[in-house]
NUGU-129180 format. One record per residue (C-alpha): residue in three letters; x negated, y negated, z negated. Coordinates in steps of 0.2 Angstrom, whole numbers, plus 5000, padded with zeros to 4 digits. Layout:
ALAXYZ
...
END
This chain:
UNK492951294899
UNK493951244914
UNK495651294916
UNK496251324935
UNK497951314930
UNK499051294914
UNK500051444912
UNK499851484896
UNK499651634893
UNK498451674906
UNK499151814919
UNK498451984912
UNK496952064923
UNK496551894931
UNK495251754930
UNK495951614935
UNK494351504938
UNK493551644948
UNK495151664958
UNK495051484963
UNK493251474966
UNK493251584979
UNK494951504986
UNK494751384999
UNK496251284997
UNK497351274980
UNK498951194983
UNK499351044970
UNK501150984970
UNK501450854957
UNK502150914940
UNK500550914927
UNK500450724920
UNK498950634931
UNK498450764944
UNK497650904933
UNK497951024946
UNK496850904959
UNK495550894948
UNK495451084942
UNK495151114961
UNK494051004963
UNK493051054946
UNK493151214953
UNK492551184972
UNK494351224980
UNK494951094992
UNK496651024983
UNK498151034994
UNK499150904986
UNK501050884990
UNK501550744980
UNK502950604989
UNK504050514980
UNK505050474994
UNK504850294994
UNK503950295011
UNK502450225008
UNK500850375011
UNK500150424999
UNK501450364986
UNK500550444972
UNK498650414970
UNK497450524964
UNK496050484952
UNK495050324957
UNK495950344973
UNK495550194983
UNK494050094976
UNK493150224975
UNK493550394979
UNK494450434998
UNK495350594993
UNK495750615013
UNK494150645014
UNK494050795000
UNK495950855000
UNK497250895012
UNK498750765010
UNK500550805012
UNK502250755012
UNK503750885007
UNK504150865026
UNK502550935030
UNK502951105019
UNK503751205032
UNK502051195042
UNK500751215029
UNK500351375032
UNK499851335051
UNK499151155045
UNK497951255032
UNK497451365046
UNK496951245058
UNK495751185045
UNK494951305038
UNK494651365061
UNK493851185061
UNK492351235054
UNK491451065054
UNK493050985046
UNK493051105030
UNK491151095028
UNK491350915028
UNK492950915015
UNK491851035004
UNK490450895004
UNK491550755001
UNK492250874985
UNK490350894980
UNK489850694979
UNK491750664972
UNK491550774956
UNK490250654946
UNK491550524945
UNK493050654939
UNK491850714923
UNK491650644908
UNK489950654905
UNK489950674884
UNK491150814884
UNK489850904894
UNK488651044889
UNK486850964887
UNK485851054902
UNK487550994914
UNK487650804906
UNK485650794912
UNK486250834928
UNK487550704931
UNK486350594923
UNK485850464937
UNK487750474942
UNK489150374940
UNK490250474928
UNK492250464924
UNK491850334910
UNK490850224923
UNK492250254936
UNK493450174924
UNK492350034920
UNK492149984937
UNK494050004941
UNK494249894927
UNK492949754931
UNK493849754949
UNK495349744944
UNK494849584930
UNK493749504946
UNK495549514957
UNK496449424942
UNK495349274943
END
């Protein structure tokens, strides 16, 4: 059972997983260990607004999950810096106006979700489903051999 967030308890009178699947964006500052809140969204279907900077200069100076070899968050989240917070409300507006733009994050967040699931801690009838797909562990396997065919 997916968590959208990890308030614990759980606000009375509200589901939080139904709240954020029918939220366009879900905003995901840094805070919860490797990017929890990213992936909840992107379990759920919400488009991750993630506000992570450690004010190093370099963009984006945290990385996601598999972020690089092989999964372009750019192309399934909106990226921010803390300098961009003042204008997120009009930034998140502009997207979601640009209707090709969001239907083309929400398909990127479709083809990204195999590789951020572990395919054994699934349910049978889902674990068939992600079967001809590259899943977490195989995500991590190929980091890995990448990062061993670099070394040599």
């Amino acid at each position: 059972n997916l968590r959208a967030t990890d308030l614990r308890p759980p606000p009375p009178n509200a589901n939080l997983d139904d709240l954020t699947r029918g939220a366009t964006f879900c905003l995901c500052p840094s805070g919860t260990g490797w990017g929890m809140r990213a992936f909840h969204a992107v379990a759920l279907g919400c488009i991750p607004v993630i506000i992570q900077d450690d004010g190093s200069g370099s963009y984006p100076s945290v990385l996601q999950a598999f972020e690089g070899p092989l999964l372009d968050w750019a192309s399934l989240a909106v990226r921010l810096t803390f300098a961009d917070i003042p204008r997120l409300p009009s930034l998140l507006r502009a997207l979601a106006a640009d209707h090709e733009a969001l239907a083309a994050k929400r398909r990127a967040l479709v083809a990204a979700l195999p590789r951020l699931l572990w395919r054994e801690a699934l349910a049978t009838e889902e674990r068939r489903a992600l079967d001809a797909m590259p899943d977490a562990f195989d995500s991590v396997m190929e980091v890995l051999a990448g990062r061993r065919n670099a070394t040599r």
